[in-house]
N, C-alpha and C positions, 0 to 999 in steps of 0.2 A: 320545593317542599323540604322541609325537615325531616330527614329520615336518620335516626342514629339509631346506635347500640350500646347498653351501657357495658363496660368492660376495666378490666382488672390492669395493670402493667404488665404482671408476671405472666397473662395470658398472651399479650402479645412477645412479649422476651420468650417465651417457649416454643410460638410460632414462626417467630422471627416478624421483623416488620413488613417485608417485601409478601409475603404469605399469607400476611394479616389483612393487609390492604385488598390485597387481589379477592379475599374472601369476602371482605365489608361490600368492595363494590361492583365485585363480578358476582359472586353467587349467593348473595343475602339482597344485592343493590339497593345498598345503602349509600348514602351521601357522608354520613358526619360519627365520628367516636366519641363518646360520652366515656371521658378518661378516668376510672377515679383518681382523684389526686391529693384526698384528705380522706381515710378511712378507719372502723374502727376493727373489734376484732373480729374474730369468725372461724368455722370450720368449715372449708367447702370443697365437694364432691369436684373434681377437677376432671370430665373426662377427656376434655381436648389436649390435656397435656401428654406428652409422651412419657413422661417419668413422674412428674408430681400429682399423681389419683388425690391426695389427700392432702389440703392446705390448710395454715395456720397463718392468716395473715399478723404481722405486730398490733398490737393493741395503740389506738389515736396516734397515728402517725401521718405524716405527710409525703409524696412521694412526687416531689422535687427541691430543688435546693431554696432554702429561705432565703432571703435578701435578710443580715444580720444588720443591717443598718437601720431597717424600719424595726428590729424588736428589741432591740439591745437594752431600752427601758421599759419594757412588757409585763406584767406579773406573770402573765399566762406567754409560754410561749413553744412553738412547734418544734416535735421533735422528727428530724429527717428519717423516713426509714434507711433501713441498712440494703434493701432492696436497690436504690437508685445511685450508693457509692459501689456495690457488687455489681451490678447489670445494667448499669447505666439510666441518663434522665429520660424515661422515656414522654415525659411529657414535653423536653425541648427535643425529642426527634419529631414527633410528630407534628410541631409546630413549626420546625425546619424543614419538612418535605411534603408540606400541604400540597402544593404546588407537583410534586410528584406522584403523591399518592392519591390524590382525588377526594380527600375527605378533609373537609373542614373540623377543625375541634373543640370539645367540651371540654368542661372541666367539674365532672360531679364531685360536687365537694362538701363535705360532713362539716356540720358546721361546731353546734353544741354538742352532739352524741361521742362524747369521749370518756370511756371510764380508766384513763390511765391517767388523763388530766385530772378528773375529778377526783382520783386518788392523793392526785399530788395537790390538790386544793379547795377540800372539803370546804372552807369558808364560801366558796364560789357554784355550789352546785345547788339543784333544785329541792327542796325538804318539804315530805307531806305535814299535816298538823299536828302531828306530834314531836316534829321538828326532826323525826328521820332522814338520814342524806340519801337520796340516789344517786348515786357515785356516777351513773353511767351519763347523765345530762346536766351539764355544764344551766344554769340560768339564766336566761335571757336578762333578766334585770339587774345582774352582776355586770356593776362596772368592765370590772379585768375581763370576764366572757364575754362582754360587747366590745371590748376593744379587740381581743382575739378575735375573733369573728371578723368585724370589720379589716383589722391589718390582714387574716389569712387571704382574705378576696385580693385588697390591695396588694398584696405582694405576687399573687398568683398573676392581674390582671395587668399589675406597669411591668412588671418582668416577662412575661411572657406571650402575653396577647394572644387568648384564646380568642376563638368568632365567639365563644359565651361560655360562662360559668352558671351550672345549676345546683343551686343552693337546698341541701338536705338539713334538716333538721336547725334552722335558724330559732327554732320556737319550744315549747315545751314538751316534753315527749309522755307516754302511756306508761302507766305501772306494769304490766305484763309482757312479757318477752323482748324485753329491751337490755335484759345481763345475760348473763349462761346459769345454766345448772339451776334452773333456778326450779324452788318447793312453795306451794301452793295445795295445802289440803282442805280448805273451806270451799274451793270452785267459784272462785269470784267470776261474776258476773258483768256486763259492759258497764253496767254504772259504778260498781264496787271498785271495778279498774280504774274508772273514772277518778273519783272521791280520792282515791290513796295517789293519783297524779299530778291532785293541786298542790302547786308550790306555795309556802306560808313562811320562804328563808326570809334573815334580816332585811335582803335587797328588795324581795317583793312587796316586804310590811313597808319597807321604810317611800318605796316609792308608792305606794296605793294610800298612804296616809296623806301625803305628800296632793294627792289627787281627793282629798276628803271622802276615799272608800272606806266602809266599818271593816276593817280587814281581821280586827280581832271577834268581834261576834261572826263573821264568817268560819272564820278557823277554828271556834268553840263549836259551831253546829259542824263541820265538817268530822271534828273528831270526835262527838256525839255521833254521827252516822258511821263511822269507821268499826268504832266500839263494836256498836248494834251486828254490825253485819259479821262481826268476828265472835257474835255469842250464839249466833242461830245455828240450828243443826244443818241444815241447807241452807242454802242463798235463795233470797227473795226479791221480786222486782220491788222499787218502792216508789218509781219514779214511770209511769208505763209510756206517753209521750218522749221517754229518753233513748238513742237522742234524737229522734227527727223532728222534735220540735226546738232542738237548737237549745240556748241558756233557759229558753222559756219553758223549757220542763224543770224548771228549778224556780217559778212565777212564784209559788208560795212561801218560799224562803226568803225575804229580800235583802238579807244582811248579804248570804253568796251569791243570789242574781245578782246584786250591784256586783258582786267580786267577781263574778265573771264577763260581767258586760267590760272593767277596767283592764281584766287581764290578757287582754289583745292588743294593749297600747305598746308595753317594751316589747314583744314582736313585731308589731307593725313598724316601729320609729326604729328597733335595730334592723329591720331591711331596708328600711329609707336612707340609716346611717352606712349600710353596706355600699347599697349604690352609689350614695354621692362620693363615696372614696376609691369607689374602682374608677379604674382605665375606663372614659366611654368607650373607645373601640372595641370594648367586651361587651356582649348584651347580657345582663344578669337576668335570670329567672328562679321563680319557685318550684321547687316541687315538691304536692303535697296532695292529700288524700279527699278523698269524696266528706268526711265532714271534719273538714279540717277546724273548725272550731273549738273541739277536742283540748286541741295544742295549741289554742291561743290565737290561731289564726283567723282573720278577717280577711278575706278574698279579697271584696271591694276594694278596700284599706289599701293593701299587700299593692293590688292590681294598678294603684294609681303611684307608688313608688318608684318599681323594678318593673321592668319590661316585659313579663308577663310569666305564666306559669304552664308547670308539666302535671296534668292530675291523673296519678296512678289508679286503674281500672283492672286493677288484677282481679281473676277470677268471676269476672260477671257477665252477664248476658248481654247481647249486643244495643237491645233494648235499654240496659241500666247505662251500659258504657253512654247512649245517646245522654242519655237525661243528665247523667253528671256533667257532662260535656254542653249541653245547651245552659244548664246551672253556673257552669264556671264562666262562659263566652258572655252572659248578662252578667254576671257578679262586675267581671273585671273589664267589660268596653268591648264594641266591632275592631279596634283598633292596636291592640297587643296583640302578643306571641300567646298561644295557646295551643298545647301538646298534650296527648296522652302518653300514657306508660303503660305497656301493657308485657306483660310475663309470657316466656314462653315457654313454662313447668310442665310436665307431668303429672298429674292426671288433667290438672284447669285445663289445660290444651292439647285434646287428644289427638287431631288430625290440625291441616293445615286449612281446611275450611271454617274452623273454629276461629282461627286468631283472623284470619280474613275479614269472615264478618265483624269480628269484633273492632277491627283499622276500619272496617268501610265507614260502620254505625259512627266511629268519632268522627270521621274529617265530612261525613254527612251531617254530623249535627253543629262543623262550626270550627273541629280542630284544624290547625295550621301544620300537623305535625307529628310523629308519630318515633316515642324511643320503647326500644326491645331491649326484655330485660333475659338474661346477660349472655355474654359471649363465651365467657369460660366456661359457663355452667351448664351448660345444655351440649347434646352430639351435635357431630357435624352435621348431620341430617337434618336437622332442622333449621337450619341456616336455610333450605329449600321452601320450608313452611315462611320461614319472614319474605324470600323470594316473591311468593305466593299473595302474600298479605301487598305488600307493595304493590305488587301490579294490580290489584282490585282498586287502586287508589291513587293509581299514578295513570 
């Protein structure tokens, strides 16, 4: 079974590897490390570290050495952290003593979510209807962001040969909590969030025209809704089946139902185009959220490209965890990889019977798999609660 942990570099460079290992698979027992090794930026509570409480990871960087031979014609291309020339690669140690350390390895890797790229190449990032840029999400339908995308896997998976790469953010991301600092006095709302996260840049018009979608009466009514919601004194639902009726709580609009039924095509064909360019010896998979549709994502689609997917269950009851889990296991076939993700924060997981049930409820309803989110982030004490979680399950 799949048991990993997702984890930082600088988490295991502060515990050292020999101490890392021994904790992944003596007192968590865990099988596998979910490395990040393309990340963006962040502030995080560090308590396992001895000296670093308070981190600032670099903003889109990568944390192993590029192969310059694949990007040397690149528009877009990866910048090393400074992390892996000061404290070494730690993604070729642990690829180098698999065999020693008992954990096979991942490689979670941020795909579109860069807001230092997208600074350095506002033509390439995602723009709501009024052709505002989000700096922080590179576009799926941008040529140069799909070739980044695809070369960062291929680089990661002919040079190093993880057991598998899981892919964050290959697709379109949410308006709200995806920068820093950010200001919000209206209170928007899940669909309001919604609305201001359709892309409408050149690459999207020019590929959904390309597909005979009305992309421009889409983006006239979308910025018609945007308006609207930015003049009311409060936020209003206007959409009340949103979202769990999926595009179809948008059935009476159909210039944006076409526009959204088209806009899962450049994420589904750039995870298609990932895969075919990695190392097979890696197994690529997704990871993505209970309605993932959101972001463009099409499970089914997704689930017949790449090798299967990791669906994050944070915060929910063991019950919800099922359902999303029997949802994804029919979306994507009996016969792919299918994982959950589940957090193991304070307050969602108050005791270690909580996250238990919640590993039982998935590999009961189907999952193959089970990653804990994270290793730096949380006391060493709860490495006993995933201890915990596993043996309900193993």
């Amino acid at each position: 079974m799949h048991l990993s942990m997702w984890t930082y570099p600088w988490d295991i460079q502060d515990q050292g590897l020999d101490a890392f290992a021994a904790e992944l698979t003596g007192r968590a027992g865990l099988t596998t490390v979910s490395l990040a090794t393309s990340y963006h930026a962040g502030r995080f509570l560090q308590p396992r570290s001895p000296q670093q409480k308070a981190y600032f990871p670099e903003d889109g960087t990568v944390y192993f050495w590029p192969d310059e031979s694949l990007w040397q014609d690149k528009v877009i291309r990866p910048l090393m952290a400074s992390n892996v020339t000061e404290r070494g690669d730690m993604l070729e140690a642990l690829i180098r003593d698999r065999e020693a350390t008992g954990l096979k390895v991942s490689c979670w890797t941020v795909c579109l979510h860069n807001s230092r790229l997208g600074m350095l190449h506002p033509d390439h990032v995602t723009r709501n209807a009024f052709g505002n840029p989000n700096y922080y999400n590179l576009c799926p339908s941008s040529p140069a962001a799909r070739d980044y995308a695809v070369t960062l896997v291929r680089d990661i998976t002919v040079n190093y040969r993880p057991d598998m790469v899981e892919l964050e953010s290959p697709n379109f991301m949410g308006f709200a909590h995806e920068y820093h600092h950010e200001k919000d006095g209206v209170g928007l709302n899940a669909e309001d969030d919604f609305l201001l996260s359709l892309c409408f840049c050149d690459h999207c018009t020019t590929r959904a025209v390309k597909s005979g979608v009305p992309v421009e009466g889409a983006r006239r009514l979308v910025a018609g809704f945007i308006a609207e919601l930015c003049e009311r004194a409060v936020p209003e639902r206007q959409f009340p089946d949103f979202p769990g009726a999926g595009i179809d709580a948008f059935r009476h609009h159909p210039y944006l139902h076409a526009y959204l039924a088209w806009r899962s095509e450049p994420v589904t064909s750039l995870i298609g185009e990932i895969k075919a360019a990695a190392d097979p010896a890696s197994r690529i998979v997704l990871i993505d959220l209970k309605d993932g549709w959101l972001g463009g994502v099409d499970l089914t689609a997704a689930g017949t490209l790449c090798d299967g997917v990791i669906l994050c269950c944070y915060d929910m009851a063991p019950d919800a965890v099922g359902d999303v889990i029997r949802a994804g296991r029919a979306a994507i076939g009996p016969d792919k990889f299918l994982g959950v993700g589940l957090r193991v924060f304070y307050p969602e997981v108050g005791e270690a019977a909580v996250l238990a049930a919640r590993a039982k409820a998935a590999i009961d309803a189907g999952a193959n798999g089970v990653n804990f989110y994270n290793y730096g982030l949380i006391p060493a004490k709860r490495l006993d609660w995933v201890k915990a979680a596993v043996g309900a399950i193993t």
